[in-house]
C-alpha positions in Angstrom: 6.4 11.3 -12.8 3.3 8.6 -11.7 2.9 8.5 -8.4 2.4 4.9 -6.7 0.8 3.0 -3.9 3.1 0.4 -2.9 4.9 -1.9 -0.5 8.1 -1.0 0.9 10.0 -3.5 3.1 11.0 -2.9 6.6 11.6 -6.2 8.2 14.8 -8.1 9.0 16.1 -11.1 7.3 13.5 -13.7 7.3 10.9 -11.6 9.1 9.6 -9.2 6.1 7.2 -6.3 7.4 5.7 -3.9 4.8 4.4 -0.1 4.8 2.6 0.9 2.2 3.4 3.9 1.0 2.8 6.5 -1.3 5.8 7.3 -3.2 6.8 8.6 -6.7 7.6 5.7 -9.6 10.9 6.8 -9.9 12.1 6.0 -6.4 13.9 2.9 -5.2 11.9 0.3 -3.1 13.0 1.4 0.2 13.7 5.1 -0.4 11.8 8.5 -0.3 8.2 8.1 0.2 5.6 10.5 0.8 3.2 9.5 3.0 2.5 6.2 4.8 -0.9 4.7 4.4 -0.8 1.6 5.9 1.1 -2.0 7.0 1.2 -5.6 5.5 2.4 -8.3 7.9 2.2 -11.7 6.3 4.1 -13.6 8.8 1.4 -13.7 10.7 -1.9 -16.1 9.9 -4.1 -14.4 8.7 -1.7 -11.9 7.5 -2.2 -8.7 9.4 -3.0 -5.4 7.3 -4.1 -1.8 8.7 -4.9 0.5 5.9 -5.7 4.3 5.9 -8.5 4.1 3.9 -9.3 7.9 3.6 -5.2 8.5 3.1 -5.7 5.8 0.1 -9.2 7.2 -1.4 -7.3 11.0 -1.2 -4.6 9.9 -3.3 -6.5 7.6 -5.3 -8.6 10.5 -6.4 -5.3 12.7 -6.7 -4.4 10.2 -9.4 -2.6 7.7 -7.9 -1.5 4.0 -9.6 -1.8 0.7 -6.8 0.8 -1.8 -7.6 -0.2 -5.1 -8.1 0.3 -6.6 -4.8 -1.1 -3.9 -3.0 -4.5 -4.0 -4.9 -5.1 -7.6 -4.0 -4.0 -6.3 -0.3 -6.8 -3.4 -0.4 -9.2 -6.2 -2.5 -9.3 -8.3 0.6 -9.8 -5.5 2.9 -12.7 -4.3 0.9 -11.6 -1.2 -1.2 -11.7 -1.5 -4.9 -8.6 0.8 -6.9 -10.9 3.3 -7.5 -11.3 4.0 -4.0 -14.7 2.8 -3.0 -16.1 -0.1 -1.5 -17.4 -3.1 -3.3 -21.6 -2.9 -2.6 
């Protein structure tokens, strides 16, 4: 069982909020997770992100997959899916 770096919604109707999270493939979208390694608030402009970046790089290194979204989230905040920074 993969594990996976991804969003999970926590917002109300209308106002979506994100954590990401690490969480096992298998789990529905707003289920168990196992650790919380950042947020993703695109309501606001720029959308704001905070990001664990030594969380990420441990489980990135533990084998970890990024989802889609959430590699173009870490892309813009300057960490690559392997875990380092861009030179």
């Amino acid at each position: 069982m993969p594990v996976k770096i991804r969003l999970q919604r926590i917002g109300a109707k209308k106002k979506p909020f994100y954590r990401i999270v690490v969480a096992n493939s298998e789990a529905p979208r707003g289920g168990r997770f196992l650790e919380i390694v950042g947020t993703y608030n695109p309501l606001t402009e720029p959308a704001t992100v905070t990001v664990r970046e030594e969380k990420i790089r441990e489980w990135l290194t533990r084998g970890a997959q990024v989802t889609g979204t959430v590699r173009n989230i870490l892309k813009r905040e300057g960490i690559t899916a392997n875990g380092t920074k861009p030179e």
